[in-house]
C-alpha positions as CSV (number, residue, x, y, z in Angstrom):
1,X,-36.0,-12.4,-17.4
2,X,-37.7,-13.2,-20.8
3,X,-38.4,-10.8,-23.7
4,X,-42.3,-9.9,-23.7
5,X,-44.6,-7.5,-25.6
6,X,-44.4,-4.7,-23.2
7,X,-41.2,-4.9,-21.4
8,X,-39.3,-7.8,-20.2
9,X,-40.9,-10.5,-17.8
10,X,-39.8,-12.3,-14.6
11,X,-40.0,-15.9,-14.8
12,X,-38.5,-18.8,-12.9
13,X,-38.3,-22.0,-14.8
14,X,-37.7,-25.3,-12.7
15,X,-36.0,-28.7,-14.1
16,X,-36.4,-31.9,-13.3
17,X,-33.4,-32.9,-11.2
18,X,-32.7,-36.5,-13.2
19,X,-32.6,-36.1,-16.8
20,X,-32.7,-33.9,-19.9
21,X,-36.9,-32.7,-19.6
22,X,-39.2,-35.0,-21.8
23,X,-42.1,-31.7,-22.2
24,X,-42.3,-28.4,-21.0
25,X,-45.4,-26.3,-19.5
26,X,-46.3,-22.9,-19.0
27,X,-48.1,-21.9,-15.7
28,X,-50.0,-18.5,-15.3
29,X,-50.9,-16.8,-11.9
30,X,-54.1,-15.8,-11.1
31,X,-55.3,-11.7,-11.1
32,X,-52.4,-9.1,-10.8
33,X,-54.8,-6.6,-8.6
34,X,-55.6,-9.2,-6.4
35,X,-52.1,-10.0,-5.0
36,X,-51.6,-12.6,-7.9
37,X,-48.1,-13.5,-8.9
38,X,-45.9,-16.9,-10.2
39,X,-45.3,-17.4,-6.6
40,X,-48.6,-18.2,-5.3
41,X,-49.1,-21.8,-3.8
42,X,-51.9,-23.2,-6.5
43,X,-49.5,-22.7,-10.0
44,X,-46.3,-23.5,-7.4
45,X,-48.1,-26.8,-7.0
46,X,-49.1,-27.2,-10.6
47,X,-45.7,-26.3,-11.6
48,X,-44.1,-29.4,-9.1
49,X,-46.3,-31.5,-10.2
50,X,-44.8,-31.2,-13.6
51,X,-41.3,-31.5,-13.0
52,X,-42.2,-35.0,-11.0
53,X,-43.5,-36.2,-14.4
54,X,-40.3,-35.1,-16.3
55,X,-41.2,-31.3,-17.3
56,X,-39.5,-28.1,-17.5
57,X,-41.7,-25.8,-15.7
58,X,-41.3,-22.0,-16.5
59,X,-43.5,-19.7,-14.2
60,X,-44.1,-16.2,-15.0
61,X,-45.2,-12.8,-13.8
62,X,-47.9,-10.8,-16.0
63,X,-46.5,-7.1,-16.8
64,X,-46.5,-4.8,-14.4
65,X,-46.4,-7.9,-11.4
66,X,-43.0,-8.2,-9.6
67,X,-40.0,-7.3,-11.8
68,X,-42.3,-8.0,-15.3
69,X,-42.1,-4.8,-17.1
70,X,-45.3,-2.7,-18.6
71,X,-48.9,-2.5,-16.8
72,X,-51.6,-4.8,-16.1
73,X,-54.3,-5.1,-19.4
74,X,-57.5,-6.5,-18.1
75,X,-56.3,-9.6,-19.5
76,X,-55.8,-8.7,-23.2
77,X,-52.2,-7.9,-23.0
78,X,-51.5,-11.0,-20.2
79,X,-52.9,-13.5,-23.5
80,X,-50.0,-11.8,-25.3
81,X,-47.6,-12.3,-22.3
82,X,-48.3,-16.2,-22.2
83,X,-47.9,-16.5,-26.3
84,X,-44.6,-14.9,-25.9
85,X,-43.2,-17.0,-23.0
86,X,-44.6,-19.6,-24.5
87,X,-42.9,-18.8,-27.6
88,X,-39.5,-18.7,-25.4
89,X,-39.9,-22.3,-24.1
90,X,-40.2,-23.6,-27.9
91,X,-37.2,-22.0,-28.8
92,X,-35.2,-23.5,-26.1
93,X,-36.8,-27.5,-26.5
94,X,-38.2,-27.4,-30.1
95,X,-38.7,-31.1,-29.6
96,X,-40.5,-31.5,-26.2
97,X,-44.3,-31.5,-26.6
98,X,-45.7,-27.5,-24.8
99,X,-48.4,-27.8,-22.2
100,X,-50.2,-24.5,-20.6
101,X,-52.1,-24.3,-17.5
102,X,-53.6,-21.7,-15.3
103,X,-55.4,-21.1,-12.0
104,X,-58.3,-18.5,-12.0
105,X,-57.5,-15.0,-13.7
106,X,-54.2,-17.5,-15.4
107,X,-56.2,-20.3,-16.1
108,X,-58.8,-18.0,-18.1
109,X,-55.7,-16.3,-19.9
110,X,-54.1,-19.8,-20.6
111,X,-57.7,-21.0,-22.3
112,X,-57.7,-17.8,-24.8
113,X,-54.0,-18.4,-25.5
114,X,-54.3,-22.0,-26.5
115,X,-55.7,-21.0,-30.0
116,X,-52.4,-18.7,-30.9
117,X,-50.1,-21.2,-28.3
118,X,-51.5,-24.2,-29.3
119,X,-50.5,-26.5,-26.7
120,X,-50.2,-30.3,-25.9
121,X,-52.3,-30.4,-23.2
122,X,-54.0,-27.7,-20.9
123,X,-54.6,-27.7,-17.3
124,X,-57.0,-25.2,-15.5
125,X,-57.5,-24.5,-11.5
126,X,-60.8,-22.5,-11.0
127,X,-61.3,-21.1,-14.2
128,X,-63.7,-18.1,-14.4
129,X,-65.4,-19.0,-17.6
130,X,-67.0,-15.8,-17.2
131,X,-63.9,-14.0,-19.0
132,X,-64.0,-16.3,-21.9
133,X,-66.3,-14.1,-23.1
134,X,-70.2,-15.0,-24.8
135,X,-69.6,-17.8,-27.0
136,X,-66.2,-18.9,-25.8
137,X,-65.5,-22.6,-26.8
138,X,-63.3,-25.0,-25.6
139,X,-60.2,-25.7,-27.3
140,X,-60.0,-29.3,-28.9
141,X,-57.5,-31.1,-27.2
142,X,-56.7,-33.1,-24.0
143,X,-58.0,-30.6,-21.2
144,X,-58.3,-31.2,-17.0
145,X,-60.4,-28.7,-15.1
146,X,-59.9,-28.9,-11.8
147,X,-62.5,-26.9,-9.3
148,X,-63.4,-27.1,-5.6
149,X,-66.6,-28.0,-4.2
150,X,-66.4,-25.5,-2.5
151,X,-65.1,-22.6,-4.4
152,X,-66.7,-19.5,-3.3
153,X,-66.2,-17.1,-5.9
154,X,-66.7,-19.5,-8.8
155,X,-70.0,-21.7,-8.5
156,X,-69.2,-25.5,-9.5
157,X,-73.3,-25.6,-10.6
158,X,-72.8,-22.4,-12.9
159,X,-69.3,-24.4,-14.1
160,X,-70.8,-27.2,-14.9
161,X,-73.7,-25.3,-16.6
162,X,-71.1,-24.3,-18.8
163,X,-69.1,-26.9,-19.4
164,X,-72.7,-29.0,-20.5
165,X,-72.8,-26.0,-23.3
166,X,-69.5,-27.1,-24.8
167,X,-68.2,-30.3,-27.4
168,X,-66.8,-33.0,-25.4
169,X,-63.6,-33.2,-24.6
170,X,-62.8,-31.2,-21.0
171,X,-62.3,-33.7,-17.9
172,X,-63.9,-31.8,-15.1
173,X,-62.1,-33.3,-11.7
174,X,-64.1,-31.6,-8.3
175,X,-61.8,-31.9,-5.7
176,X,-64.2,-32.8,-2.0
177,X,-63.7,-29.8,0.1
178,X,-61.5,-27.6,-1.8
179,X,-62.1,-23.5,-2.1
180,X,-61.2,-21.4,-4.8
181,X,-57.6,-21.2,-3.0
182,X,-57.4,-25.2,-2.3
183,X,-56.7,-24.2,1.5
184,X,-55.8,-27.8,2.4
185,X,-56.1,-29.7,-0.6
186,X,-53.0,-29.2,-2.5
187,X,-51.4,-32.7,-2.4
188,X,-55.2,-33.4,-3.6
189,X,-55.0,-31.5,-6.8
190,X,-51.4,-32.2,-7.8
191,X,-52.1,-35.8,-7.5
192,X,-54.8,-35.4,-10.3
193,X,-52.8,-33.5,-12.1
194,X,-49.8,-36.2,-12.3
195,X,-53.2,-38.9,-13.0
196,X,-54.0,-37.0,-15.9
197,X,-50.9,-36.1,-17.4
198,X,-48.3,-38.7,-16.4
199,X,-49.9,-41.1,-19.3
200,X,-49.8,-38.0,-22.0
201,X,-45.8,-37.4,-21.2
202,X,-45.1,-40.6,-21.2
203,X,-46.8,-41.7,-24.3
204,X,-44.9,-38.5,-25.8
205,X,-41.9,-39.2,-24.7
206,X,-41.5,-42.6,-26.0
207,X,-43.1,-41.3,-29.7
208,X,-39.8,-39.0,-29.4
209,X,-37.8,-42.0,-29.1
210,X,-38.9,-44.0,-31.8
């Protein structure tokens, strides 16, 4: 349990199993109503992905989700949930670089927190750009979208639409055959994830050193 701004929060934060972690990332779940939790498959995957490269991966359950204290906030109060356990990984590794990522209702939460968190690098899995809000930009630093061809609740053309409407900077990855879930396609999108990331630990990581 971390401390959060409405209660405590349940989080489960995995190592990797061969030395002291080189960067840490935060995952969010997608939406609370909608059976969402730290659990699910997509951020279990995002969150393995990161430990192969050398990360502490914390996961996390929005209030009012599992044992997380308080009650789900439409999203406002989740931004706040990710600042603060955000805020717990810093304290514990003040020297690893923080990245955030998030898959749909999470990955929407993660891009509004990365002003206040202010992260490394950001990772989203079939983000609703819809709940950014009108205007929403994207935040200027490295950034992998990830989205399914297929995605049936999130339209790539309507995605893409957006992304055109934003400074450059976002690396959109379409993974063939993926839904909004990634039935199937898993191994598929943490592979991209450990393409686009691997060099940004690594090249952090040795910075540390010198």
């Amino acid at each position: 349990m971390i401390p959060g701004p409405a209660g405590s929060l349940e989080a489960l934060l995995e190592m990797p199993e061969s030395a002291a972690p080189t960067a840490v990332v935060l995952i969010c779940h997608p939406h609370p109503l909608h059976g969402g939790a730290m659990t699910n498959k997509v951020v279990y995957t995002l969150a393995r992905g990161f430990v192969a490269l050398g990360a502490a991966a914390l996961r996390f359950n929005f209030r009012g989700v599992g044992a997380s204290q308080g009650a789900h906030d439409a999203g406002v109060g989740e931004i706040e949930d990710a600042i603060a356990a955000a805020a717990c990984l810093r304290a514990r590794w003040p020297e690893c670089p923080l990245y955030l990522g998030g898959f749909s209702f999470g990955a929407a939460v993660a891009v509004r927190a990365a002003a206040t968190i202010r992260p490394s690098g950001l990772v989203t899995v079939a983000l609703p750009f819809e709940r950014l809000g009108v205007g929403a930009t994207a935040p200027d630093l490295p950034w992998l979208l990830l989205h399914g061809s297929e995605d049936e609740l999130i339209g790539l053309d309507a995605l893409i639409e957006w992304l055109n409407q934003q400074p450059p900077g976002p690396e959109l990855e379409v993974v063939a055959g993926a839904d909004h879930f990634f039935h199937g396609k898993l191994s598929e999108l943490r592979a991209d994830v450990e393409a686009f990331f691997g060099p940004l630990i690594a090249r952090g990581a040795r910075a540390e050193q010198v």
